[in-house]
N, C-alpha and C positions, 0 to 999 in steps of 0.2 A: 583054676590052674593056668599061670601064664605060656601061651605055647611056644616053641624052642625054638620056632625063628625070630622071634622078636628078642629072648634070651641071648641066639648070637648076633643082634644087632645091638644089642647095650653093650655085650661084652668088646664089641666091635667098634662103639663108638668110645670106649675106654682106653682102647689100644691105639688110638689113632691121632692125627693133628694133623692140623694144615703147615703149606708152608711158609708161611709168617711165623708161627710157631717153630716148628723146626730150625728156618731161621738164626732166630732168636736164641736158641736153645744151642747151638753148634757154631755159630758167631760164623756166619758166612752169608753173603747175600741171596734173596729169592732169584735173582737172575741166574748165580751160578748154582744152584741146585735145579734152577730147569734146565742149563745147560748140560749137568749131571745127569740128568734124565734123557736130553735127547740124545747121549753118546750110549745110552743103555745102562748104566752105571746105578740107577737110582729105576727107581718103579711103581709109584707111585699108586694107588687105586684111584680113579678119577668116578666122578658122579655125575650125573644127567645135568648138574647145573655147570659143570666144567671144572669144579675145584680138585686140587688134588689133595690126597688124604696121604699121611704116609703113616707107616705102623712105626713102635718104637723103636726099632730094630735098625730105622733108617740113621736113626743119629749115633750108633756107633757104626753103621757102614761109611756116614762121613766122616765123621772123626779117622778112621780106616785110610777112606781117600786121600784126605790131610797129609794123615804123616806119608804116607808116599808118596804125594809130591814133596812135599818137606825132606825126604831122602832122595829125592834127584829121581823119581822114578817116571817122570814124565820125559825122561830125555830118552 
């Protein structure tokens, strides 16, 4: 029987990506997604090795971000 913390660390490692990936993925640079993060906007889970992991959830919160600056919501 496999035990169910290792079950939520696969499930966990399925739901996640780094941000190169992210990146990639929402066509916006690593720079201003850390920058997103250090205003609080973005939250990344971070690991003993310093990487940051984001769940999928984070790329329609940029996408989110996007269009309101795109709407003038940063003035």
């Amino acid at each position: 029987m496999v035990e169910h913390s290792h079950l939520c660390d696969v499930k966990w490692q399925a739901a996640v990506m780094r941000i190169t990936e992210l990146s990639g993925r929402v066509g916006v640079s690593t720079r201003l997604l850390r920058y997103q993060e250090e205003q609080g906007l973005l939250a990344p889970r971070r690991e003993e090795n310093g990487y940051r992991y984001h769940e999928e959830a984070a790329v329609e919160r940029v996408e989110q971000i996007r269009g309101l600056l795109g709407a003038g919501a940063d003035h």
